[in-house]
C-alpha positions as CSV (number, residue, x, y, z in Angstrom):
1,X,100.0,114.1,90.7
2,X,102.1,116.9,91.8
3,X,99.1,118.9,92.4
4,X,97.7,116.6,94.5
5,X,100.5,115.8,96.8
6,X,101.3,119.7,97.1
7,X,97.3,120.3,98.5
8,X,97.9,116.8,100.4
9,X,101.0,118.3,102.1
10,X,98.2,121.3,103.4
11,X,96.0,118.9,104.8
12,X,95.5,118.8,108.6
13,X,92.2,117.7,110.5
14,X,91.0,117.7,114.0
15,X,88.8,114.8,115.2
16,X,86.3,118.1,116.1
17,X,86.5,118.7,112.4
18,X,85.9,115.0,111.6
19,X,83.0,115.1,113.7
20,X,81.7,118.0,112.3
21,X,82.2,116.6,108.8
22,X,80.2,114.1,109.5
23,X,77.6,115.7,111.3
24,X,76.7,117.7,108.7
25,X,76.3,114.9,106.4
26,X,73.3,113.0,105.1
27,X,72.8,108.8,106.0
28,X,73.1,108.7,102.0
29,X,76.2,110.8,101.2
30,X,78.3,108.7,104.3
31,X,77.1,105.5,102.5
32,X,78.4,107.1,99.1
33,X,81.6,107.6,100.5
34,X,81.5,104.0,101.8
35,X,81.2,102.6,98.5
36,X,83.9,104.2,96.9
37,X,86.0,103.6,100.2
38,X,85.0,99.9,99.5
39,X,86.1,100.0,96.0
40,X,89.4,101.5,96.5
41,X,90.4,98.7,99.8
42,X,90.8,96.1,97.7
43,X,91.6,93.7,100.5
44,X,88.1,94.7,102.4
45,X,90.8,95.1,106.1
46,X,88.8,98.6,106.4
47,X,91.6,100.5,105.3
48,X,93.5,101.8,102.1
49,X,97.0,100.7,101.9
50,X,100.2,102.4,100.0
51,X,99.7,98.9,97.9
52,X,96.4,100.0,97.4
53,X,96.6,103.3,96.4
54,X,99.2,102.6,94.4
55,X,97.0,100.2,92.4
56,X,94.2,103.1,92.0
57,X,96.7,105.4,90.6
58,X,97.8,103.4,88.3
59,X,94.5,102.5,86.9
60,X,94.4,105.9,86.2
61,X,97.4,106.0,84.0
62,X,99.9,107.7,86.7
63,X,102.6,106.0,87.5
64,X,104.3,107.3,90.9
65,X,107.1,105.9,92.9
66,X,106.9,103.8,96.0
67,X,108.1,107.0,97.6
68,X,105.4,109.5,95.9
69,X,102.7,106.7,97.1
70,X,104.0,106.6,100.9
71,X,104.1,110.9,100.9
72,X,100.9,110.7,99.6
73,X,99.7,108.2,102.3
74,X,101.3,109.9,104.9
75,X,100.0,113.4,104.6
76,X,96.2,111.9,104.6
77,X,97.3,109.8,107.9
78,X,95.9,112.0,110.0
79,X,96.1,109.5,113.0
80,X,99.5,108.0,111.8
81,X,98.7,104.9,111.8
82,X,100.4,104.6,108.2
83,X,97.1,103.8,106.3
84,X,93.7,105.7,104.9
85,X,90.9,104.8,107.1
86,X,87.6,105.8,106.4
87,X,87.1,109.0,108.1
88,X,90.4,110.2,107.0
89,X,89.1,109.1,103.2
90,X,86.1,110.9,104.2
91,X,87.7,114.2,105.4
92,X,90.1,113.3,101.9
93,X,87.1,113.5,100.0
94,X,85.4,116.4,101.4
95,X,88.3,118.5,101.4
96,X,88.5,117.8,98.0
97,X,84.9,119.2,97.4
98,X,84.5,120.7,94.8
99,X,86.4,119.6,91.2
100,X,87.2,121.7,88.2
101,X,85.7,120.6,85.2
102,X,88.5,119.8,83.3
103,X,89.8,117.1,86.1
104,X,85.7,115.6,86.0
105,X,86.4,115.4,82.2
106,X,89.5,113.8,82.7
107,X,88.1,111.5,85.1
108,X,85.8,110.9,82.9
109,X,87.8,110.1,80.0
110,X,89.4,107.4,82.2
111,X,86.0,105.3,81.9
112,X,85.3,106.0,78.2
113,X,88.4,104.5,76.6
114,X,87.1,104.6,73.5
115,X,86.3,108.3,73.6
116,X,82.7,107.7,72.3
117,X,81.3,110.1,74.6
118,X,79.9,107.1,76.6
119,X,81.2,104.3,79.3
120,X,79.7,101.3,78.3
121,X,79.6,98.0,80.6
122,X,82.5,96.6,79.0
123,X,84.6,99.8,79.5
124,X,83.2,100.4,83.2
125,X,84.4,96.5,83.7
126,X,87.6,96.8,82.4
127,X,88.3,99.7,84.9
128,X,87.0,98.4,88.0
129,X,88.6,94.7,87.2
130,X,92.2,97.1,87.0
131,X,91.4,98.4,90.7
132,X,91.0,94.5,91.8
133,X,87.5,94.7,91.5
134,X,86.2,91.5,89.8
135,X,82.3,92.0,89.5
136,X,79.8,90.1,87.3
137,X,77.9,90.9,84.4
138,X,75.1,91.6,86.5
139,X,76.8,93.8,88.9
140,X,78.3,95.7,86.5
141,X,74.5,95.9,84.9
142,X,73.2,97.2,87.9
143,X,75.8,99.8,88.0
144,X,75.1,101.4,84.8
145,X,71.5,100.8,85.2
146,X,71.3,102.9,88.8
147,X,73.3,105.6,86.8
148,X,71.5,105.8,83.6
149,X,68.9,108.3,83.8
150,X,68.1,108.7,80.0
151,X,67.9,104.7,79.7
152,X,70.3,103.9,76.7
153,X,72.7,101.4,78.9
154,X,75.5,103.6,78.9
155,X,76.5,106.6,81.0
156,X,77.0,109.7,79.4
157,X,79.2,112.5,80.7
158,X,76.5,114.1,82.5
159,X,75.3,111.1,84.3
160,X,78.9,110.6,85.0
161,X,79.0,114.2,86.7
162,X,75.4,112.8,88.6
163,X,77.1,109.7,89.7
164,X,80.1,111.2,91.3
165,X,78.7,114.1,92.8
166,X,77.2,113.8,96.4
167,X,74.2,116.1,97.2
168,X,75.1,118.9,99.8
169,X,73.8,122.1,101.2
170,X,75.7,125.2,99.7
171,X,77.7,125.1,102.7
172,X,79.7,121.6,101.6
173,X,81.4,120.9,98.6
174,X,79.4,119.2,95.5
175,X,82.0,116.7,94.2
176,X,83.3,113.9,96.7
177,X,85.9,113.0,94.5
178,X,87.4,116.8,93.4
179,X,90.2,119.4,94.8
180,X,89.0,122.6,95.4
């Protein structure tokens, strides 16, 4: 957590920045972003929320203070509005390029609770239902199914790495979801 709110507290971004951000990215990588966006506004108002983020964070085991969750909000407010929209998530995420392996394995480990080496529909379920998001057998199917490349029904770690990474030129980070 720390380390995130100290390279949160670095953060600053022109709209001429934002613009070139998303200039320079693909139809497919905006709509990447948009789904995990989606995923992490629970209450679908096109923005992420203190609430909200405090939720995520605490599906992933941390568990900060209101006060840690409003700093946090705060320094990626670029337009101080006192929420995450999407192209501050999107210059968030960017910024955040490129992740060390050790925090993708973490990640990672998140999913496969039962440290199997594999998320499994039930696990990937369990994860999403903590974040507030209640999908159906099928959905969750689906999920798996798009990010299954060797076609066992369960993601592996480096399908994992596959599903979270966002294809770029060398120019742009690799990870969407990754400090740099």
């Amino acid at each position: 957590y720390n380390e995130y709110k100290s390279y949160l507290s670095t953060m600053s971004s022109s709209s001429d920045e934002t613009e070139l951000l998303f200039a320079s990215m693909s139809d497919e990588q905006i709509s990447e972003y948009k789904e995990v966006f989606q995923i992490f506004d629970t209450n679908k108002d096109g923005s992420i929320s203190s609430d909200e983020l405090l939720k995520i964070l605490q599906s992933c085991g941390l568990n900060p203070s209101d006060a840690q969750v409003d700093t946090l909000v705060k320094n990626m407010d670029t337009n101080g509005n006192g929420v995450i929209d999407f192209s501050e998530f999107v210059v968030l995420m960017a910024k955040y390029g490129q992740q060390k392996e050790d925090d993708l394995k973490e990640a990672f480990k998140v999913f496969d609770q039962d440290n199997n080496g594999y998320i499994d529909s039930n696990e990937l379920q369990q994860i999403l239902s903590s974040m507030g998001e209640n999908l159906t057998q099928d959905q969750i199917h689906d999920m798996i199914k798009e990010a299954d490349m060797n076609n066992d029904g369960l993601i592996d770690y480096e399908e994992f790495i596959k599903m979270m990474s966002v294809n770029r030129d060398v120019s742009t980070p690799t990870s969407p979801l990754s400090p740099t």
